[in-house]
KEKE-3310 file (N, C-alpha, C; in steps of 0.2 Angstrom, whole numbers, plus 5000, padded with zeros to 4 digits):
npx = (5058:5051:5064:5064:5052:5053:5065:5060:5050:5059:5066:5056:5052:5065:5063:5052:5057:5066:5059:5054:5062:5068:5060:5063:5074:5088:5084:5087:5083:5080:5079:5070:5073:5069:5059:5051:5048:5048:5054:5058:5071:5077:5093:5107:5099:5104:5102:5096:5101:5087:5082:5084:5077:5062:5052:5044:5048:5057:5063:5074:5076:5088:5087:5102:5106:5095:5089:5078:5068:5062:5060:5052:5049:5035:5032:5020:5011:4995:4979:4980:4968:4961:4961:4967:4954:4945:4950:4943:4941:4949:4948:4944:4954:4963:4958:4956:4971:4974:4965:4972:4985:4982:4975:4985:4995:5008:5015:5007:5005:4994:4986:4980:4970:4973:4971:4964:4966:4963:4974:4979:4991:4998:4986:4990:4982:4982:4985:4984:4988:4987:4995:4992:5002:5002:5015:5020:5029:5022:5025:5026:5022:5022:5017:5016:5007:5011:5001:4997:4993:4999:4999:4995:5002:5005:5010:5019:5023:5030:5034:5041:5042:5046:5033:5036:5045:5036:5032:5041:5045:5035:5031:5040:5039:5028:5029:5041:5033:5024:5029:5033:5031:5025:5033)
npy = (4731:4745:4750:4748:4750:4764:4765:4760:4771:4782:4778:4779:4791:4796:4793:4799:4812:4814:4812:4821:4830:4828:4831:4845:4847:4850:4863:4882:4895:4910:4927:4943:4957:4970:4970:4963:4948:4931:4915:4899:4892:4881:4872:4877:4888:4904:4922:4935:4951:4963:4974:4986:4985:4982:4990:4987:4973:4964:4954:4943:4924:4911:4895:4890:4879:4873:4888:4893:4890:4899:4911:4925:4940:4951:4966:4978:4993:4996:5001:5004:5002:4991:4973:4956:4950:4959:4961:4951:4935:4920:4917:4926:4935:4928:4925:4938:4943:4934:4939:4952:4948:4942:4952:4960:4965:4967:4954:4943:4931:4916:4915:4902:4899:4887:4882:4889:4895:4897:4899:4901:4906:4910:4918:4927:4929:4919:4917:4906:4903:4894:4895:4888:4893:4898:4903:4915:4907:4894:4885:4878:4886:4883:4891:4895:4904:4914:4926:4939:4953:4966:4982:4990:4986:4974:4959:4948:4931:4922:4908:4899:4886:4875:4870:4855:4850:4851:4840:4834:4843:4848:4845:4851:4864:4867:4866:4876:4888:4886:4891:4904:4918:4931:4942)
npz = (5217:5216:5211:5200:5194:5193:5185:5173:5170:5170:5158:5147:5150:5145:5131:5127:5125:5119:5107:5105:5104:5092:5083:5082:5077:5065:5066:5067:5078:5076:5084:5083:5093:5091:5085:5089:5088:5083:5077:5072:5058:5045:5045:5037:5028:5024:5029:5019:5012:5009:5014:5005:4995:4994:5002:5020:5020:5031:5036:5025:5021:5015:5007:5006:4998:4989:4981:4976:4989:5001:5016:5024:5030:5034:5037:5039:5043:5052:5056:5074:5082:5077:5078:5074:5071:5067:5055:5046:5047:5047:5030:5025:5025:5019:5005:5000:5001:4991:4982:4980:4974:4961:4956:4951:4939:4938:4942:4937:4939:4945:4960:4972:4985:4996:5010:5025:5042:5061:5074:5091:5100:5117:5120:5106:5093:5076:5058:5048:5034:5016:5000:4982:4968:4952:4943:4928:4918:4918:4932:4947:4963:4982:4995:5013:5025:5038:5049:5059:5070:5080:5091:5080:5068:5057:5054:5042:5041:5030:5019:5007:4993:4978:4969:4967:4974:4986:4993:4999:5009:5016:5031:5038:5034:5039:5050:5052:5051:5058:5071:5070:5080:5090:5103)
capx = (5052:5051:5068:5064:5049:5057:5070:5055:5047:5065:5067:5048:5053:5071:5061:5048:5060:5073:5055:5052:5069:5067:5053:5064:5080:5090:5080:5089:5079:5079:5076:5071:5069:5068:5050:5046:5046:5054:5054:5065:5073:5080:5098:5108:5098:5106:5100:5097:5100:5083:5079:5083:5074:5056:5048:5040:5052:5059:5070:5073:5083:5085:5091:5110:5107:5090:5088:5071:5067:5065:5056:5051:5043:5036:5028:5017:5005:4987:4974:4982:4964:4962:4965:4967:4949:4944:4952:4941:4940:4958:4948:4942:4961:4966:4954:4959:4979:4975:4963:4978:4989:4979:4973:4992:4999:5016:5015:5005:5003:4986:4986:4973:4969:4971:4967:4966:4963:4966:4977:4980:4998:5000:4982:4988:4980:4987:4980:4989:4986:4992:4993:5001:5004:5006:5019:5020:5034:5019:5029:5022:5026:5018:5017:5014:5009:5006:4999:4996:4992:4999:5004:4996:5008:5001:5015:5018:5029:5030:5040:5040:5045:5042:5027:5039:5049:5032:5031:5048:5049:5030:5030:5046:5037:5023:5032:5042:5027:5019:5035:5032:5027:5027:5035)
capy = (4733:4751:4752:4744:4756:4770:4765:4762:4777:4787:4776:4782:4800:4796:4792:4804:4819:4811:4814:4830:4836:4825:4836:4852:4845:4854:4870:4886:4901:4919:4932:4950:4960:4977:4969:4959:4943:4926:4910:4894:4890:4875:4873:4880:4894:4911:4929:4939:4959:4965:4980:4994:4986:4982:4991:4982:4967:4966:4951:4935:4921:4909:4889:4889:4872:4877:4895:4895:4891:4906:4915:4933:4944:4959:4971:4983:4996:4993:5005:5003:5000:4986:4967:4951:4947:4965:4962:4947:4927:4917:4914:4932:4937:4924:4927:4946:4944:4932:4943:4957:4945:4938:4958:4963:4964:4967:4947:4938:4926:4916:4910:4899:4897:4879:4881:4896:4893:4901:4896:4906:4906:4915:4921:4927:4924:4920:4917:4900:4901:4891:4898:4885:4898:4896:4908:4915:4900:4887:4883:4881:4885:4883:4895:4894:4911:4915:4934:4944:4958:4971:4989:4994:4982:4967:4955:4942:4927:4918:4904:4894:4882:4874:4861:4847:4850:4852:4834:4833:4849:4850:4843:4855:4869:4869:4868:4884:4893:4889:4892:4911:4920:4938:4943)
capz = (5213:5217:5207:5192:5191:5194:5178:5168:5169:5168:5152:5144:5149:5138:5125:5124:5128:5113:5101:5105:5101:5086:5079:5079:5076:5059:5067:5072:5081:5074:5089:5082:5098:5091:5083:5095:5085:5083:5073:5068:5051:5043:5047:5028:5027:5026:5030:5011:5014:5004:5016:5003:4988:4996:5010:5023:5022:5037:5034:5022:5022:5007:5006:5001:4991:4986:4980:4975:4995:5007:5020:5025:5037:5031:5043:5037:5045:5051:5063:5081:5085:5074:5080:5067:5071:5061:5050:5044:5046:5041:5023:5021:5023:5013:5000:5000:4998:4983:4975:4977:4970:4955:4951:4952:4933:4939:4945:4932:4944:4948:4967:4974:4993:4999:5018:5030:5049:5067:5079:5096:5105:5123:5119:5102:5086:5071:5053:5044:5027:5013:4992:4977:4964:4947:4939:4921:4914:4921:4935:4952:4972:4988:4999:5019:5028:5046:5048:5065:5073:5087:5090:5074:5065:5055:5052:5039:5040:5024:5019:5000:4992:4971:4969:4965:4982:4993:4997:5004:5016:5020:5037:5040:5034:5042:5058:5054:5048:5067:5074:5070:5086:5094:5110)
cpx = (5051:5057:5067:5057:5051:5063:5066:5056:5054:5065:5061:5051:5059:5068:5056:5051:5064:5067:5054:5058:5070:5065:5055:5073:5082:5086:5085:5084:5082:5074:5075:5069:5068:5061:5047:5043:5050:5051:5061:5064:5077:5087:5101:5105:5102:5101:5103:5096:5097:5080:5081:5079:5066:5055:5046:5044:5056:5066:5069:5077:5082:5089:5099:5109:5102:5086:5084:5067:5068:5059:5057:5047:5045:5031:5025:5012:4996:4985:4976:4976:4961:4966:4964:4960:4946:4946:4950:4943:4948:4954:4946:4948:4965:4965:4956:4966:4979:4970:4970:4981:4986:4979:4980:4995:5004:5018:5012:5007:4996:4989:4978:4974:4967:4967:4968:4962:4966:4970:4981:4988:4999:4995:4985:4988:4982:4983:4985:4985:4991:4990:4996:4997:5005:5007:5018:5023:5028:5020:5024:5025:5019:5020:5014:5014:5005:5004:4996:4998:4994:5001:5002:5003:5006:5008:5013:5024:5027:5034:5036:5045:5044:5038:5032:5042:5043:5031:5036:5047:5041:5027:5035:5044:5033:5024:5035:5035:5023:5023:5035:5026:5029:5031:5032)
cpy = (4740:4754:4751:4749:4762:4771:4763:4769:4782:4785:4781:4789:4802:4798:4797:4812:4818:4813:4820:4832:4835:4831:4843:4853:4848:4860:4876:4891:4906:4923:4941:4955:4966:4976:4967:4954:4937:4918:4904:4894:4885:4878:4874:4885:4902:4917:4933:4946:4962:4971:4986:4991:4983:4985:4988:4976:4968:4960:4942:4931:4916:4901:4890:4883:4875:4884:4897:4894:4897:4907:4921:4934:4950:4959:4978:4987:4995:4997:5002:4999:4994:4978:4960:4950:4953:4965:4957:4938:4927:4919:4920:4937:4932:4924:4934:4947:4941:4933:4948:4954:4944:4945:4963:4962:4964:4960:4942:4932:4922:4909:4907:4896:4892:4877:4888:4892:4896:4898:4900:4902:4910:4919:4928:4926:4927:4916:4911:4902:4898:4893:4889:4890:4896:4901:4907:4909:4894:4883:4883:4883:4885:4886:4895:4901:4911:4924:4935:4951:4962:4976:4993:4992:4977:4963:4949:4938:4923:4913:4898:4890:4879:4869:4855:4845:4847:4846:4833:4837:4852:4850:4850:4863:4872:4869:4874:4888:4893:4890:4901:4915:4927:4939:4946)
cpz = (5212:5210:5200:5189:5189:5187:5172:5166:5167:5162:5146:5143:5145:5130:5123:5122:5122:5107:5100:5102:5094:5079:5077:5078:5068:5059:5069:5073:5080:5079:5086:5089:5098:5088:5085:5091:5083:5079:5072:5062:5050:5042:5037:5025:5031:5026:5021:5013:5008:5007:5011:4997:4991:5002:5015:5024:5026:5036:5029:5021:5016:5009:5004:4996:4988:4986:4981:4982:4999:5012:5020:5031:5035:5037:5039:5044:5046:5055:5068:5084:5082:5078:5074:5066:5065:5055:5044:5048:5043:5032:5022:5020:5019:5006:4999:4998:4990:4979:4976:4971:4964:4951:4950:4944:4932:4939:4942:4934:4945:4955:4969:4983:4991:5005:5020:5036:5056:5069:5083:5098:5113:5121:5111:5097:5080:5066:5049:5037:5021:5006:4989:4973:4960:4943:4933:4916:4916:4925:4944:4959:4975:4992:5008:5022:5036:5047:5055:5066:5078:5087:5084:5069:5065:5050:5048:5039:5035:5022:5011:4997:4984:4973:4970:4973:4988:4996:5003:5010:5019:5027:5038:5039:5038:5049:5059:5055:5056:5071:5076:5078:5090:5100:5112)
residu = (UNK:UNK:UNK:UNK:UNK:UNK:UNK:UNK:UNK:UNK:UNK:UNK:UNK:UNK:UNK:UNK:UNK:UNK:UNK:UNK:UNK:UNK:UNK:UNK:UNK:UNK:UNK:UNK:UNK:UNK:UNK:UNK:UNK:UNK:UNK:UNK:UNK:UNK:UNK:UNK:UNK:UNK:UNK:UNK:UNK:UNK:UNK:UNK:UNK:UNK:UNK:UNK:UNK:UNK:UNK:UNK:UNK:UNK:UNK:UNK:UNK:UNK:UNK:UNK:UNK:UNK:UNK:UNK:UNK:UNK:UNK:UNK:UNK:UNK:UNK:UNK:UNK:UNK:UNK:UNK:UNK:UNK:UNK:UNK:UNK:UNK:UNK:UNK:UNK:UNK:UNK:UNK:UNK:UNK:UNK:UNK:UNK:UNK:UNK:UNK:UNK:UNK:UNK:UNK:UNK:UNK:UNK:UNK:UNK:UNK:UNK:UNK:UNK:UNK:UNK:UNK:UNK:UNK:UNK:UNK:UNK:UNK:UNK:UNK:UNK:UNK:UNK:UNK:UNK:UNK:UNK:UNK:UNK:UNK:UNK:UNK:UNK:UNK:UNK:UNK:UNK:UNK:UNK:UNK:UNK:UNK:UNK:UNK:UNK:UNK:UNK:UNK:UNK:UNK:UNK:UNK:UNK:UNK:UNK:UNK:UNK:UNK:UNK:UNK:UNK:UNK:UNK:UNK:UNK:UNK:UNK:UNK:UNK:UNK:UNK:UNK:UNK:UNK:UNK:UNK:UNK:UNK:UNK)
# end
């Protein structure tokens, strides 16, 4: 009796351990140690070398099959003394990036915040926000962003994809995008 418990339970714990992996399967892990920050991405995506034409981007990677798919992490400057919470609310940082965006003429873009919300890691906090954007051709994307703070350094991971796509890659999205986490 005792055995027959015992290969239950190993079984149960097969099968839980076989979903978990499930959930991050087609994922690789990206370690930056010189910034002290790391994430997974969908397996198929390359690394794009855009550090001399934007500032602040730090690194982005693009789908091979679907081009118009990518991520970033841009890293900007912020008061040392400064922590995300100063910085406002998720939806007063969210609200904030797409007024920039919207008063930006260069981008003749109009974004609209869907959700913003907190969510802590190893005590720290991180700002999820989601845009869908509609570009000048009428065309649209959705955008997923996670935002934090430390060291006087407010980092953004971003990751999009077009409207039509978002259905398909939206669980897988939103799993990178919280995948995003400091060292």
């Amino acid at each position: 009796m005792l055995k027959s418990f015992i290969s239950i339970v190993l079984v149960i714990i097969t099968f839980t351990l076989s979903s978990c992996s499930s959930a991050l399967s087609g994922l690789q892990s990206y370690v930056d140690i010189n910034d002290g920050y790391q994430f997974l991405y969908p397996n198929g995506w390359m690394s794009v070398d855009v550090k001399t034409v934007t500032e602040g981007i730090d690194i982005v990677y693009r789908d091979f099959i679907e081009p118009s798919e990518n991520l970033s992490v841009i890293i900007s400057k912020v008061d040392p003394n400064k922590n995300l919470a100063d910085l406002g609310t998720p939806t007063d940082v969210g609200y904030r990036f797409m007024t920039m965006v919207n008063e930006n003429s260069n981008h003749q873009r109009e974004t609209e915040l869907v959700s913003a919300e907190k969510r802590q890691q190893k005590l720290q906090d991180y700002y999820l926000l989601e845009y869908r954007v509609k570009l000048s051709d009428n065309q649209y994307r959705h955008n997923l962003a996670s935002v934090t703070t430390k060291n006087g350094k407010l980092y953004t991971f971003n990751i999009s994809t077009t409207e039509s796509r978002w259905q398909k890659v939206e669980d897988l999205f939103k799993t990178v995008t919280k995948s995003f986490s400091l060292s």
